[in-house]
Every structure is written in structure tokens, then in C-alpha cells.
Residue frames as a rotation matrix with the C-alpha (Angstrom) as fourth column:
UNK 1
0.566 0.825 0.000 0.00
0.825 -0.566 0.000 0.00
0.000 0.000 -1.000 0.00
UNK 2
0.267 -0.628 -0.731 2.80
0.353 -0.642 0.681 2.22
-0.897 -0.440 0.050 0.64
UNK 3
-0.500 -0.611 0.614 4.00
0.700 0.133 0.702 2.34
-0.510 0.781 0.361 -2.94
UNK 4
-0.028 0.906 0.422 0.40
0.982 -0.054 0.180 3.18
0.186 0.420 -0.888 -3.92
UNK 5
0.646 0.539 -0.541 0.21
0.681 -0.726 0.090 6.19
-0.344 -0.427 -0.836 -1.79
UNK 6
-0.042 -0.852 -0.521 3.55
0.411 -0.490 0.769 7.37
-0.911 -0.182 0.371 -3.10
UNK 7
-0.789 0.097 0.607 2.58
0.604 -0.058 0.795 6.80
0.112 0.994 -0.013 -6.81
UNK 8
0.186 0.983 -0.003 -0.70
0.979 -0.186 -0.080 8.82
-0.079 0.012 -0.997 -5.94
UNK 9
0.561 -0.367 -0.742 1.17
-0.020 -0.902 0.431 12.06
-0.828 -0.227 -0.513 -4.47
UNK 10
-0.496 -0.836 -0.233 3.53
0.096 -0.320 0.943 11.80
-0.863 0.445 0.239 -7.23
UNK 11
-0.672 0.132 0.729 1.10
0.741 0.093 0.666 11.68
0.020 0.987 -0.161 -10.01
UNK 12
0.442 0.718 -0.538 -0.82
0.861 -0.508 0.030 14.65
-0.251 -0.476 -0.843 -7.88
UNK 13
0.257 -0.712 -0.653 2.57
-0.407 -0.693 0.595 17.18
-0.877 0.113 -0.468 -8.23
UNK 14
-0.693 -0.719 0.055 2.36
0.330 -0.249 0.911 16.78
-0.641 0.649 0.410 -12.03
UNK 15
0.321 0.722 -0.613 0.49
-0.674 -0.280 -0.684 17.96
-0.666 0.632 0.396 -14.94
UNK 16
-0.441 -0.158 0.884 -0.38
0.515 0.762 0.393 15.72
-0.735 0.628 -0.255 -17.48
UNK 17
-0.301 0.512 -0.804 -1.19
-0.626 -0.743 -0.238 17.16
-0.719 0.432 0.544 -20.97
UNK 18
-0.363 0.087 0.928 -2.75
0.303 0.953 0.029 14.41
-0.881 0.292 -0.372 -23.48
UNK 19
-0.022 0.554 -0.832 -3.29
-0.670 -0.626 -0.399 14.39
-0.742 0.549 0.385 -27.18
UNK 20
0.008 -0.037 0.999 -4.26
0.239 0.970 0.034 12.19
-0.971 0.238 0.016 -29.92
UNK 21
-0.059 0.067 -0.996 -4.18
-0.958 -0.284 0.037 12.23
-0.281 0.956 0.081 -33.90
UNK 22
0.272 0.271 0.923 -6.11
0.265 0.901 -0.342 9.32
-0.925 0.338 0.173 -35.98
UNK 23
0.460 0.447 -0.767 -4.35
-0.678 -0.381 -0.629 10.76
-0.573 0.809 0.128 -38.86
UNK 24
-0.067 -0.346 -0.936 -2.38
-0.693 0.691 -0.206 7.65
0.718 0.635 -0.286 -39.81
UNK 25
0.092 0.133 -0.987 -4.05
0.777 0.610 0.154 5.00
0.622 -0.781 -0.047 -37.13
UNK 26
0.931 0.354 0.086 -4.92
0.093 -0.459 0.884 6.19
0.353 -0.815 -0.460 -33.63
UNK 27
-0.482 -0.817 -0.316 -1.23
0.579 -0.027 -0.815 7.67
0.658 -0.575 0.486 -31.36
UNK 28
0.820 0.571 0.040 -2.00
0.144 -0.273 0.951 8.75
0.554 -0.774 -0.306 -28.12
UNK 29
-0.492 -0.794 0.357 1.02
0.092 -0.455 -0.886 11.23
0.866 -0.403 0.297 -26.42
UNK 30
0.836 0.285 -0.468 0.62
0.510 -0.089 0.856 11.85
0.203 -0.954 -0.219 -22.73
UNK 31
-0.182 -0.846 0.500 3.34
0.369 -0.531 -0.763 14.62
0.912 0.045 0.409 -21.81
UNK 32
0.894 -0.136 -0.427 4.30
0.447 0.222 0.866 14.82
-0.023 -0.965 0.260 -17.62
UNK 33
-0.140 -0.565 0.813 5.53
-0.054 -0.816 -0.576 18.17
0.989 -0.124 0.084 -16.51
UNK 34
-0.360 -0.094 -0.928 6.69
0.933 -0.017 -0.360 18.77
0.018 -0.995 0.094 -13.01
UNK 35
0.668 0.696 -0.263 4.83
0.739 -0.662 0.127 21.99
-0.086 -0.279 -0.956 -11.41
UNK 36
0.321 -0.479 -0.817 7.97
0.445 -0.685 0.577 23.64
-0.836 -0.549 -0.006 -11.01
UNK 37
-0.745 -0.559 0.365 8.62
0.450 -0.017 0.893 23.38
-0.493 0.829 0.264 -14.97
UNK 38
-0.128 0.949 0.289 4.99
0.930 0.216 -0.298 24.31
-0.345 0.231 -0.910 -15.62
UNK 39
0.855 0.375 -0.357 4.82
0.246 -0.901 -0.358 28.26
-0.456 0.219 -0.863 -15.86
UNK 40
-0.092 -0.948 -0.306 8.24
-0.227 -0.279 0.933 28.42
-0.970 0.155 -0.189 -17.75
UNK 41
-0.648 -0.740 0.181 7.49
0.116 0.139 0.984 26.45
-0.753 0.658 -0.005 -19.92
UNK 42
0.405 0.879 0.253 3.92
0.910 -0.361 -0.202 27.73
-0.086 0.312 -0.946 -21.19
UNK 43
0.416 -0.394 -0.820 5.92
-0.083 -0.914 0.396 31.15
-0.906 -0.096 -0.413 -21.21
UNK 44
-0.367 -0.925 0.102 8.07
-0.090 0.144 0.985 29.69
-0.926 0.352 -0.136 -23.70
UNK 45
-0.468 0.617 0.633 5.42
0.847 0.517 0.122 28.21
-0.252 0.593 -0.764 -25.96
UNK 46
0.640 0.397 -0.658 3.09
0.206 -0.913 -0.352 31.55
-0.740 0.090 -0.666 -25.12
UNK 47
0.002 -0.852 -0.524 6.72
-0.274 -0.504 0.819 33.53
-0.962 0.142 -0.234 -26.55
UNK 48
-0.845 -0.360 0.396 5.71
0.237 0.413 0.880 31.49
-0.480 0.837 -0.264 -30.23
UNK 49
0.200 0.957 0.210 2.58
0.853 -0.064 -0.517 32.76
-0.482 0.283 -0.830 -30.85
UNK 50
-0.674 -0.149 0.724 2.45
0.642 -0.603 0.473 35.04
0.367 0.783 0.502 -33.74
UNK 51
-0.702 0.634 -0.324 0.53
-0.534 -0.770 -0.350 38.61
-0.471 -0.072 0.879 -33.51
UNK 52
-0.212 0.789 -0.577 -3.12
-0.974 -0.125 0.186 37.53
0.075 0.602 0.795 -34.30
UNK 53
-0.079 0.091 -0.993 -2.94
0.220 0.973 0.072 33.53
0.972 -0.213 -0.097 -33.48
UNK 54
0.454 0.668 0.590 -4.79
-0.672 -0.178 0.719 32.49
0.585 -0.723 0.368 -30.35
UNK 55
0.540 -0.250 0.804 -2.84
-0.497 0.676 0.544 29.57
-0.680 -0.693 0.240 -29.43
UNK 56
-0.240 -0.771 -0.590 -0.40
-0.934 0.018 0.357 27.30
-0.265 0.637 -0.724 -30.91
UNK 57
0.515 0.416 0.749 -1.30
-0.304 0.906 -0.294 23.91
-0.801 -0.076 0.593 -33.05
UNK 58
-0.212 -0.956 -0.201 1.12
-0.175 -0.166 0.970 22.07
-0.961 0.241 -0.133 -34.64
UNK 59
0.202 0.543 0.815 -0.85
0.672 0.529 -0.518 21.14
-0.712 0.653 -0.258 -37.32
UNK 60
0.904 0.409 -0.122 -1.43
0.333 -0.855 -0.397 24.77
-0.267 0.318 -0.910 -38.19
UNK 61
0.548 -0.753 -0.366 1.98
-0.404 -0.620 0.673 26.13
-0.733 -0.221 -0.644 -37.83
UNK 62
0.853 -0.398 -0.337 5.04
-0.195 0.355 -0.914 25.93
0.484 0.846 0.225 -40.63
UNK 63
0.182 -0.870 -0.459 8.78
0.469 0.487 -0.737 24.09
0.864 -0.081 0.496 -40.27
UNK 64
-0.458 -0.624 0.634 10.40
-0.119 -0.663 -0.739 26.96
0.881 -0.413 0.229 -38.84
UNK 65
-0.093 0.477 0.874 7.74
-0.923 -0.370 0.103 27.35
0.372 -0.797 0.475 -35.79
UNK 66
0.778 0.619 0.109 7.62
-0.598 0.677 0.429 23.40
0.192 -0.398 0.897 -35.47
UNK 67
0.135 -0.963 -0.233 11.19
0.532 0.269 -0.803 22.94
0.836 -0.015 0.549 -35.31
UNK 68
-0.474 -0.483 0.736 10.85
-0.402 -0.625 -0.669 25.68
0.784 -0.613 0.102 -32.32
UNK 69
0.401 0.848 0.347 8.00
-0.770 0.108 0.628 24.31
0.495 -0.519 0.696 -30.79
UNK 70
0.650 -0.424 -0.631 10.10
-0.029 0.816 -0.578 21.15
0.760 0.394 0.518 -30.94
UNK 71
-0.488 -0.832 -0.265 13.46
0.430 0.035 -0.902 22.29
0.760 -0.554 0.340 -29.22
UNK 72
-0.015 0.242 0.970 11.03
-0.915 -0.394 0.084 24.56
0.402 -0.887 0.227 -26.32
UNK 73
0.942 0.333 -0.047 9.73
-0.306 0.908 0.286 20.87
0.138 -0.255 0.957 -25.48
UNK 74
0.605 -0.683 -0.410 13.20
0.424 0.712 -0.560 18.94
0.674 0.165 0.720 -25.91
UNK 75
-0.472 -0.623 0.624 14.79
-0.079 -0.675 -0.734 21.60
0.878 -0.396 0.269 -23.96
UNK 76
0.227 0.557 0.799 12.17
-0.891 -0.211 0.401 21.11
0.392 -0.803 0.449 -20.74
UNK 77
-0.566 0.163 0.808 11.56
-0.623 0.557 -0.549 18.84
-0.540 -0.814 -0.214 -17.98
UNK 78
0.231 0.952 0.203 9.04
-0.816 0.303 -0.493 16.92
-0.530 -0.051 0.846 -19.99
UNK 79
-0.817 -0.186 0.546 8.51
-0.165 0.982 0.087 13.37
-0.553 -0.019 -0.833 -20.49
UNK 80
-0.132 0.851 -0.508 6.18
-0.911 -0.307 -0.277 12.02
-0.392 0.425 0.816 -22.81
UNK 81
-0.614 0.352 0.706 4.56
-0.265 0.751 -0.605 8.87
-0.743 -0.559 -0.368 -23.46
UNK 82
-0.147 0.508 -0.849 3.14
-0.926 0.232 0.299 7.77
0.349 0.830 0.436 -27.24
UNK 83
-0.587 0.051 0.808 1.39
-0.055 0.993 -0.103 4.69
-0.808 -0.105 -0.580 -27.82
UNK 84
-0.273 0.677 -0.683 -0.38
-0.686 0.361 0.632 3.45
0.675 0.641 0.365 -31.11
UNK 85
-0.313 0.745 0.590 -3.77
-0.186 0.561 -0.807 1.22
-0.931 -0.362 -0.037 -30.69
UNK 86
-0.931 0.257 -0.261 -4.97
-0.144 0.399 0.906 -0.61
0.336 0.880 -0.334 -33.98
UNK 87
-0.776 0.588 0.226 -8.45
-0.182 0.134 -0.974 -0.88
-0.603 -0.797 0.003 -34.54
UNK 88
-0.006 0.675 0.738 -11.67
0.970 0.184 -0.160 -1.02
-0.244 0.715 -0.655 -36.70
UNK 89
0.533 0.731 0.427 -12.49
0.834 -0.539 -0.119 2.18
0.143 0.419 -0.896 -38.33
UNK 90
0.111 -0.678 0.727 -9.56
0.214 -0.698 -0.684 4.25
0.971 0.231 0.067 -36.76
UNK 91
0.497 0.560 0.663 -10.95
-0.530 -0.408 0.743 3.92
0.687 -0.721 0.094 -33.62
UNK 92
-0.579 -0.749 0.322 -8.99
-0.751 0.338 -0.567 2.24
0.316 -0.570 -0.758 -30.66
UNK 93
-0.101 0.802 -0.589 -10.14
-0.258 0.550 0.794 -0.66
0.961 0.232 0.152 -29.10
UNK 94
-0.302 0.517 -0.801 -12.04
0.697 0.693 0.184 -1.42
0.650 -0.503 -0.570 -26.30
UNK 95
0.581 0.695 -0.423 -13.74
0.800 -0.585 0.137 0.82
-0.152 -0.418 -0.896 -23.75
UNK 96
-0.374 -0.296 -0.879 -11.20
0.105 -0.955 0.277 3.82
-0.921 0.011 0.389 -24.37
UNK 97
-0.997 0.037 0.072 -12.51
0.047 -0.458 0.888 3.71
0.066 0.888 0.455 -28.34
UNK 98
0.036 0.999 0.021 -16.30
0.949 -0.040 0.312 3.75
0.312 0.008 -0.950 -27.45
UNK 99
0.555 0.385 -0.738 -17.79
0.428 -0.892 -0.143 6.81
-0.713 -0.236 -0.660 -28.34
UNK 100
-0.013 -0.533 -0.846 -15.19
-0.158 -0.834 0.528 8.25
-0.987 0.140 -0.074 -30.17
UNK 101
0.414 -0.009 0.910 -15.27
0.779 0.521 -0.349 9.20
-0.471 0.854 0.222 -33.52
């Protein structure tokens, strides 16, 4: 039980940021910042937005700005976590792909 409680507090003192793209099959990133790395690096990221853009998405954005976006990240505290899931239709399987489409 000890362990448990330790993993609990330690997954309490982080931020977890999660995204997915089904554009070639289903990947699923989880990125796990420490609190203390948290407002630095959202400064940094903030510090790429162009005059007129609300928010950064790499989709949206060209080389140059995803090659920064890139090293702000590589350059932090953060860990990050991919996984592909095969499925019917694009969809992952079992209870995490219900619903989603």
C-alpha cells in the first residue's frame, strides 16, 4: 500500500497534458511536466505565438515554428509517453474507443 500512496502524491505534483491524432491510425502522447517546470514552460510556448494567433497547433503552424516548438519541449523537464492502438475504423479498441469518432 505504501508504494500506492507514493505513486498517488507523485502523479498529484504533475500535470499531465494528453493528445491524440487518428491521422495515420490512432497515437496517443501523454506529456508529464513537473509543477515547477509548468509556468516556464507555457511562457516559452506563449513567446511562439504570432501577432493575431490564439494559441499554438502544430498542425497549423510551418517548419520553422515546429522545429521551435520542438526544441522549447526537448529543452524542458518533460517526459512524454506515445502509444499506437490498432483498430476497426480508426478507432482504438475497447472501452477507451467507445464513443469516439
Amino acid at each position: 500500500m505504501g508504494n500506492q500512496r507514493r505513486l498517488g502524491l507523485a502523479a498529484r505534483e504533475q500535470h499531465v497534458f494528453v493528445d491524440e491524432t487518428k491521422r495515420r491510425g490512432y497515437l496517443l502522447v501523454a506529456s508529464v511536466v513537473i509543477p515547477g517546470e509548468v509556468d516556464a514552460l507555457r511562457r516559452t510556448l506563449r513567446g511562439l505565438v504570432l501577432p493575431g494567433q490564439r494559441r499554438l497547433h502544430r498542425k497549423d503552424e510551418n517548419d520553422r515554428t515546429r522545429r521551435s516548438i520542438a526544441t522549447a519541449i526537448s529543452a524542458s523537464a518533460v517526459t512524454a509517453i506515445a502509444t499506437t492502438l490498432e483498430g476497426r475504423c480508426g478507432r482504438p479498441p475497447g472501452p477507451l474507443g467507445r464513443g469516439l469518432h
